[in-house]
C-alpha positions, 0 to 999 in steps of 0.5 A: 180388778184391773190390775197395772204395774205402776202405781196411779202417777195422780189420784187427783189427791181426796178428789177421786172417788173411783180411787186413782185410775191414771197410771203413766202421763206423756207428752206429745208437745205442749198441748197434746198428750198420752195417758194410760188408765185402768179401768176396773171390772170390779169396784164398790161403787161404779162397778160393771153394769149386770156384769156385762158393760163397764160403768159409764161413769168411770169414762168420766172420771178417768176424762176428769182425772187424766185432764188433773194429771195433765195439768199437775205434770204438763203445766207444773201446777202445785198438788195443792192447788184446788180445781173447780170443774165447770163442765163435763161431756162425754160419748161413749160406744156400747161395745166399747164398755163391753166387759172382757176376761182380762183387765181393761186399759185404756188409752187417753189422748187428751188436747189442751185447748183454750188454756189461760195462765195468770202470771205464767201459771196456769189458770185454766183450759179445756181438755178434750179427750178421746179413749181407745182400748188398743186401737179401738175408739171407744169414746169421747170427751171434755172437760173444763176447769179452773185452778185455784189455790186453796185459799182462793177455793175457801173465799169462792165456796164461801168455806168460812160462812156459817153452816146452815146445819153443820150435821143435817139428817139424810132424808130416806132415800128412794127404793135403790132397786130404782136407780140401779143401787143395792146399797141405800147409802148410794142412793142420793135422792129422796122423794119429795112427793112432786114427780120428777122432783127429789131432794139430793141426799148425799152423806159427807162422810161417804167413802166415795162420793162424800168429802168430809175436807170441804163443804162443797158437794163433788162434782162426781157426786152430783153427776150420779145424782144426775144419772139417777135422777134420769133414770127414774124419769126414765123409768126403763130399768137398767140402763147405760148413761151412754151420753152425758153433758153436764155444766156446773154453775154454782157450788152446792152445799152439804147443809143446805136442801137441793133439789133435783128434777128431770124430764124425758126430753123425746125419743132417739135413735136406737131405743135411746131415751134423752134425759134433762136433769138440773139441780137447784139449791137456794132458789139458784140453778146450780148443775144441768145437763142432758142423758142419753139412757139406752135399756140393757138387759142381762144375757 
């Protein structure tokens, strides 16, 4: 576990799964600024890929969480205020996610672009983000996202509609060996009997990707769902989501069924396989995107 001095300056409060990872946010002017992260060679969900590369998804999450430290210290917006991620992209280097003897920090330069204020507050923005370790440019990013208050977040998920099943049973879930899983609570799909189709599977009250608070599915939850997805369509083995490129259309509730499709979409350069992924709830496209998977094996 990487271990840094200062305690993580935002956890992004119950929205991080991969626990908090930002420890220090400085400003360069008013639009650009420096983080630093940690990034942990141990951990119970997103842990290294055969011991050998850093989990991909922990590069989104600290893209995800330095964008929230960035507007809860550069922009002044209130630890109360709710965010609404409506994309996330990012391109990373296999050498960069190589896992070290010592403790990996990461350094995080994020730019503020297309920011919007309602009555001087703000409102919402795109950040984009580059991430080095010392001096290395290991990969790239960006987010966008709204801010709302938290009453505002309970009209536009529609918290106050009656609950389809307040408590629906989780269908059983894939063989976790397939998605790159040993523990089948972490695995969020389930057959459905069509290929390349299964119904999303993701437990409320999991320690990591669930939110017991909301009645929303996270949005960290839906991309592992995604990359999962993409790895059974890919059918390869292990693999590293070395690109991804997500958006986020509607929210996607705990009560009510998704479904989740994906389709190898060709072949690229370097072995790579390209992934497209969508989730659909009530008949609505609600997340899409594409992977690109690159094969890995273990030394």
């Amino acid at each position: 576990m990487a271990v840094l001095l200062e305690p993580p300056v935002v956890t992004a409060e119950r929205d991080a799964p991969a626990g908090g990872l930002i420890t220090h946010c400085q400003a360069e002017d008013d639009r650009t600024f420096e983080l630093s992260a940690r990034w942990p060679r141990e951990h119970g969900l997103f842990g290294p890929v055969l011991e050998r590369w850093h989990n991909p998804l922990l590069a989104a999450e600290i893209i995800r969480q330095s964008a929230l430290a960035v507007a809860h210290t550069g922009f002044a917006v209130p630890r109360g205020a709710r965010f609404l991620m409506w994309n996330l992209k990012y391109t990373l280097s296999p050498v960069g996610l190589r896992v070290g003897p010592a403790p990996t920090g990461v350094t995080v330069r994020i730019v503020c672009r297309d920011v919007k204020r309602s009555a001087a507050e703000l409102s919402s923005m795109r950040a984009t983000a580059d991430l080095y370790r010392g001096t290395a440019l290991i990969g790239r990013g960006e987010t966008t996202f709204t801010c709302v208050s938290p009453q505002e977040y309970e009209r536009l998920c529609g918290v106050n509609e009656p609950a389809a099943d307040p408590a629906p049973a989780l269908p059983a879930p894939v063989s976790p060996a397939l998605v790159g899983r040993t523990d089948p609570a972490d695995v969020l799909l389930a057959p459905t009997g069509t290929a390349g189709a299964w119904q999303l599977r993701v437990d409320r009250v999991h320690p990591a990707l669930g939110d017991p608070a909301s009645d929303s599915v996270p949005g960290m939850a839906l991309m592992e769902a995604m990359r999962q997805a993409a790895q059974l369509a890919a059918g390869c083995g292990t693999v590293l989501s070395l690109d991804f490129a997500g958006e986020f259309t509607r929210y996607v509730r705990f009560d009510r069924p998704a479904r989740v499709t994906a389709e190898v979409v060709g072949s690229a350069r370097g072995g790579g396989v390209p992934v497209h992924v969508a989730v659909e709830q009530d008949g609505e496209l609600a997340a899409f995107g594409t992977l690109q998977l690159q094969p890995v094996r273990s030394a």
